[in-house]
TORBA-522331 format. One record per residue (C-alpha): residue number from 1; residue in three letters; x, y, z. Coordinates in steps of 0.1 Angstrom, whole numbers, plus 2048, in hexadecimal, padded with zeros to 3 digits. Example, Ala and Ser with C-alpha at 12.3 -4.5 7.8 and 13.67 -1.06 7.14 Angstrom:
2
1 ALA 87B 7D3 84E
2 SER 889 7F5 847
//
This chain:
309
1 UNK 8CC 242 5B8
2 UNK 8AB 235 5C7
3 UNK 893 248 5E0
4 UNK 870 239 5E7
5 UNK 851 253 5EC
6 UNK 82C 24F 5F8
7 UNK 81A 25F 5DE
8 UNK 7F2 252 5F1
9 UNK 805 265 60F
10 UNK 80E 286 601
11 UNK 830 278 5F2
12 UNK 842 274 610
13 UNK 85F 264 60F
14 UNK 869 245 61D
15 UNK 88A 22C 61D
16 UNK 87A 20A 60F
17 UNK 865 1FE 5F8
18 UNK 842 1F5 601
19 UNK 81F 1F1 5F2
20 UNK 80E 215 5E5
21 UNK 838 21F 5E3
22 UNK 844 231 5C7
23 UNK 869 22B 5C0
24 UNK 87F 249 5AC
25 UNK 899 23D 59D
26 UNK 8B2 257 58B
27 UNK 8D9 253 579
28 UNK 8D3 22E 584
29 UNK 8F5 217 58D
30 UNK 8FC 1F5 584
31 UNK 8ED 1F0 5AA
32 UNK 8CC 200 59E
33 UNK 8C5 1EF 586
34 UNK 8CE 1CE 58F
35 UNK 8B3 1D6 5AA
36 UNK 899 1DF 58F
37 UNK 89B 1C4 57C
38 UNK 8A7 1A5 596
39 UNK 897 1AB 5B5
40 UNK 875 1BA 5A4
41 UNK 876 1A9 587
42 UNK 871 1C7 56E
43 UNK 876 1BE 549
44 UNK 89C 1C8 53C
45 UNK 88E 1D2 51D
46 UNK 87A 1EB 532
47 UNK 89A 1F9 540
48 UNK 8A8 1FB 51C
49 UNK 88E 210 50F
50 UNK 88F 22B 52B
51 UNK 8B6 22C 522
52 UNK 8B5 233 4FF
53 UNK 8B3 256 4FD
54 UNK 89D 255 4DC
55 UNK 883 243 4E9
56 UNK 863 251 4E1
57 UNK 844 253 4FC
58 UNK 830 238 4FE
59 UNK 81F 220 518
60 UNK 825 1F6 517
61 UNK 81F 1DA 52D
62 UNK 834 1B6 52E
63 UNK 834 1A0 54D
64 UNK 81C 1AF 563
65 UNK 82C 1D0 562
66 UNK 820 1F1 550
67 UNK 839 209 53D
68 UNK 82F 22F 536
69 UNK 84E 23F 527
70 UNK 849 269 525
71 UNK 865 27F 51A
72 UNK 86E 29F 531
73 UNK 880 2C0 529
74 UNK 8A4 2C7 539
75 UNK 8C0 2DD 537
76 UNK 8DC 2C8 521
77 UNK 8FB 2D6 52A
78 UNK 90F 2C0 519
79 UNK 8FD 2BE 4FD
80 UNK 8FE 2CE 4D7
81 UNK 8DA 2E4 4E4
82 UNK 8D7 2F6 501
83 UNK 8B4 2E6 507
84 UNK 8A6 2BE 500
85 UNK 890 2A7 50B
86 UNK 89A 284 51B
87 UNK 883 265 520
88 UNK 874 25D 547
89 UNK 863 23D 54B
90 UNK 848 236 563
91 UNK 846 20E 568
92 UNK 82C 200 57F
93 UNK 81F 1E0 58D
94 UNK 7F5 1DB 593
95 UNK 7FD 1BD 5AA
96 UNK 816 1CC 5BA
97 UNK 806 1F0 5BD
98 UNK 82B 202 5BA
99 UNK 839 218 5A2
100 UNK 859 21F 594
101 UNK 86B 23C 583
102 UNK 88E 238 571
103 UNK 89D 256 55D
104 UNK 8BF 253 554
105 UNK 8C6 27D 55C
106 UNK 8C7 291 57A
107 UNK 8A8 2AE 56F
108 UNK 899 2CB 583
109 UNK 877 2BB 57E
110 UNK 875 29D 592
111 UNK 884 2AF 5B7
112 UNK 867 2CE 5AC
113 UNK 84F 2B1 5A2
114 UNK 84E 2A7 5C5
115 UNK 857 2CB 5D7
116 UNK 833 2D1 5C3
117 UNK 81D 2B6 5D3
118 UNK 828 2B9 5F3
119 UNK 823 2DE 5F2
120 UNK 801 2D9 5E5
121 UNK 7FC 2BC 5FD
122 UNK 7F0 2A6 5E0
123 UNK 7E8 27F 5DF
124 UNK 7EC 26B 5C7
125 UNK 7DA 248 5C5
126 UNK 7E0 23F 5A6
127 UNK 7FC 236 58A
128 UNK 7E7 246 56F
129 UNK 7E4 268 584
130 UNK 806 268 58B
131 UNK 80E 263 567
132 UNK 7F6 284 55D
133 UNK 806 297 57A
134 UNK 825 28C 56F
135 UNK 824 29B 54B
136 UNK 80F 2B9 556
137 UNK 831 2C0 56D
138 UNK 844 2BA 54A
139 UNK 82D 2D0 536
140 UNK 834 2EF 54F
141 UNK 858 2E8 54D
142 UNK 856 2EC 526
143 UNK 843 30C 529
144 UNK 862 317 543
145 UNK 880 30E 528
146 UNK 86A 31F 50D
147 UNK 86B 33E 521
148 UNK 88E 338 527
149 UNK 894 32F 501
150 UNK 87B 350 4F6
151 UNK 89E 365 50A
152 UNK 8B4 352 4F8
153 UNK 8A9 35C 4D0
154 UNK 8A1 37F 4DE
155 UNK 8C7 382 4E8
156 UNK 8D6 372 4CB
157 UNK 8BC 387 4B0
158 UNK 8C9 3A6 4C2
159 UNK 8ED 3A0 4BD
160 UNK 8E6 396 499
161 UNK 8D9 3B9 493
162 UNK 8F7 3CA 49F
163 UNK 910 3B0 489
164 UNK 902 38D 479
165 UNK 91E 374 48A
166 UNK 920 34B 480
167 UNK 91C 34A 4A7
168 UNK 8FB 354 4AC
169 UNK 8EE 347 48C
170 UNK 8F3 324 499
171 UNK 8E9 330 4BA
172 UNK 8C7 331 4AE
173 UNK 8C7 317 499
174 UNK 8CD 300 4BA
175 UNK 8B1 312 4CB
176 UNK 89F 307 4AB
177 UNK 8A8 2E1 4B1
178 UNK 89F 2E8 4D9
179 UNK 87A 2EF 4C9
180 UNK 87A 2D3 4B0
181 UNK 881 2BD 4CF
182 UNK 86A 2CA 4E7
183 UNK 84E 2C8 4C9
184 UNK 853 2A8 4C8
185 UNK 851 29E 4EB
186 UNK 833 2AE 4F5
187 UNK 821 29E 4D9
188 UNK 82A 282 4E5
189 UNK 822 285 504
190 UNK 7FF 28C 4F9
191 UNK 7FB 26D 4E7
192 UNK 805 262 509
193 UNK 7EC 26D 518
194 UNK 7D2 26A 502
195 UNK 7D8 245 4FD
196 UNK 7D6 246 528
197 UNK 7B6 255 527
198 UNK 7A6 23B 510
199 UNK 7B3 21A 522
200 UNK 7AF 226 540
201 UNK 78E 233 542
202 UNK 77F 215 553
203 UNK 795 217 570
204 UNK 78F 23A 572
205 UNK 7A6 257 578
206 UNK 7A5 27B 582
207 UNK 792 289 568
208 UNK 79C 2AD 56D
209 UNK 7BD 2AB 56F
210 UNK 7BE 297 554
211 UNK 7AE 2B7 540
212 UNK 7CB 2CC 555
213 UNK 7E2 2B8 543
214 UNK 7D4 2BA 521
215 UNK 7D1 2E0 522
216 UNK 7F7 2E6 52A
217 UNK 805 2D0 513
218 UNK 7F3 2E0 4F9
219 UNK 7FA 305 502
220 UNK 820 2F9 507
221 UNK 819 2E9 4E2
222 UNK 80D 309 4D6
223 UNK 82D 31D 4E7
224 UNK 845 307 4D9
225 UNK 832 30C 4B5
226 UNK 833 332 4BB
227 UNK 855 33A 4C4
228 UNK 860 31C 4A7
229 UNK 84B 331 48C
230 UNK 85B 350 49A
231 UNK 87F 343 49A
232 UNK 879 334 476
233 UNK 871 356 46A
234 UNK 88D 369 47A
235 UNK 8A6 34F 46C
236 UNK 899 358 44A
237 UNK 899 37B 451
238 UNK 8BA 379 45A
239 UNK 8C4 363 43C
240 UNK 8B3 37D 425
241 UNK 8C9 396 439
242 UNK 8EC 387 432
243 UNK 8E0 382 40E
244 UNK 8DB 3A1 407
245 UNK 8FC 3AF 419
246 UNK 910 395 406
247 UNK 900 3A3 3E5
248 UNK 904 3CE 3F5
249 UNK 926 3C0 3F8
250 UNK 930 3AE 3D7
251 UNK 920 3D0 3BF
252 UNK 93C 3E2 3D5
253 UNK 957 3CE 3CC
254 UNK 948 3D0 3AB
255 UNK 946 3F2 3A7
256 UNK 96A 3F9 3B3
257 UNK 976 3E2 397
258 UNK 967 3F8 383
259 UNK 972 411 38E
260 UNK 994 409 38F
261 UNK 993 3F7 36B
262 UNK 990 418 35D
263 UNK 9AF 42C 35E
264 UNK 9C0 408 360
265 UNK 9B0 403 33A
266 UNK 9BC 424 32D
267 UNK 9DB 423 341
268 UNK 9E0 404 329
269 UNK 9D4 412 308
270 UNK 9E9 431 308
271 UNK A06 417 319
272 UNK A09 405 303
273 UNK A2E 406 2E6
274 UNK A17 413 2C4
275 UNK A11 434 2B9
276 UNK 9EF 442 2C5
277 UNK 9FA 468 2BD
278 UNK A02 474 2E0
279 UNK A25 462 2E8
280 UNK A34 486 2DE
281 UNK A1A 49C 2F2
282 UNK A28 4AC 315
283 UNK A03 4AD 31D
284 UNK A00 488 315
285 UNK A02 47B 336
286 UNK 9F2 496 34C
287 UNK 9D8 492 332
288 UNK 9CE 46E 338
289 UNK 9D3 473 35A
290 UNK 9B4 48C 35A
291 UNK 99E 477 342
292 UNK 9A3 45B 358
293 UNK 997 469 373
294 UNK 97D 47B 364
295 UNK 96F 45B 359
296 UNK 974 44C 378
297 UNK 95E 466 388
298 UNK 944 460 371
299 UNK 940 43D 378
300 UNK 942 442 39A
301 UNK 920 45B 39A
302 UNK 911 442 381
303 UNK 916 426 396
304 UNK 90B 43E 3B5
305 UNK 8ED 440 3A2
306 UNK 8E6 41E 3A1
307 UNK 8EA 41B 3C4
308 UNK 908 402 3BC
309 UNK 91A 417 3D7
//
């Protein structure tokens, strides 16, 4: 699906493409990008990259047109995390003075990217401003699915205090991947940006937001190294935890062998067809009876005592 904004006009919106026009592309058809790459001439291997989900941020230029490929956080709901991060790329033509966006997923960010800028009345005149505002958008969206993933280990470490359950175990070890990928991302997204800042210094840019940018990717760097540190610990807490129950659990059994062993080895002793001087007794088996228990009382304060039980 294609819609074209002004972003020089306050990112109104508009139903063709012109000059100054910034074109946002998102789930594109067959129709969409035979458009892309046929009538505008973008590179296929541009198109490619932005489709492979793996692909790693990073800007490139071929044939007169300019590819800036960020990663953005989403909600995967039909994925193996409940959080991940997806690749958008930002293509542009100089000559042409438009700019393009394709991202392969429907996302929350891009309809509150614009919501944003037209609330704040902002203009944007250039593709490298729009590319920091772009990832500063991203950055705020990582601090909101940290918040939202900071909920998530609080619920599953309280139902693992009540009863340790498979379930919530690999509950957090998603939300442990969710931060592994969102670490990733925003790092490179800062090499992003830092590798903006350097080659495009003598065309100039807005300095300050540029700084803006900086500063929330690296608190949302810092959050995601937090809550990972956190969530690292608790798994290991938790690891210690079924460790020890698993040992609390095999002295038990152990103890009740013993226990039981007991009278089972004198039961056999005294059982057995030899002469042992009590097959005559009336007493004989009453008797064993009480020494068996007797004994078995004993080791059962002994083994009290060694906190076995």
């Amino acid at each position: 699906m294609r819609r074209y904004f002004y972003p020089e006009k306050g990112f109104v919106e508009t139903d063709t493409l012109h000059e100054g026009c910034w074109m946002k592309v998102v789930s594109p058809t067959t129709e969409d990008l035979d458009f892309l790459t046929n009538d505008l001439g973008i590179p296929e291997s541009f198109i490619a990259d932005i489709a492979d989900a793996d692909e790693r941020p990073r800007t490139e230029e071929e044939e007169g047109w300019n590819l800036t490929i960020v990663r953005i956080p989403i909600v995967a709901a039909d994925s193996a995390t409940p959080y991940t991060t997806i690749p958008i790329g930002i293509i542009y033509s100089p000559e042409r003075h438009i700019m393009i966006t394709v991202c392969y997923h429907r996302t929350q960010l891009m309809p509150d990217f614009i919501g944003h800028n037209r609330r704040k009345k902002i203009v944007v005149t250039s593709e490298t401003d729009f590319i920091f505002r772009l990832v500063h958008s991203s950055a705020v969206w990582f601090l909101k699915y940290l918040k939202q993933i900071s909920s998530l280990i609080m619920e599953a470490e309280e139902a693992l205090e009540s009863s340790v359950r498979n379930e919530d175990l690999l509950q957090l070890m998603k939300l442990q991947k969710c931060l592994v990928y969102f670490s990733t991302s925003i790092r490179g997204n800062e090499a992003v940006i830092n590798k903006l800042q350097g080659s495009r210094r003598s065309i100039g840019y807005d300095e300050d937001l540029a700084e803006d940018v900086s500063i929330e990717l690296k608190q949302a760097y810092n959050t995601v190294t937090i809550h990972a540190e956190i969530l690292t610990g608790t798994m290991d807490a938790f690891a210690s935890v079924i460790s020890n129950n698993v040992n609390t659990i095999m002295k038990r059994m152990t103890s009740v062998s013993i226990l039981l062993m007991l009278p089972t080895l004198i039961a056999s002793l005294y059982g057995m067809n030899v002469p042992n001087g009590l097959e005559h007794s009336p007493i004989a088996f009453w008797g064993l009876v009480v020494i068996a228990v007797v004994i078995s009382v004993g080791a059962f304060f002994l083994l009290k005592r060694i906190k076995w039980f």
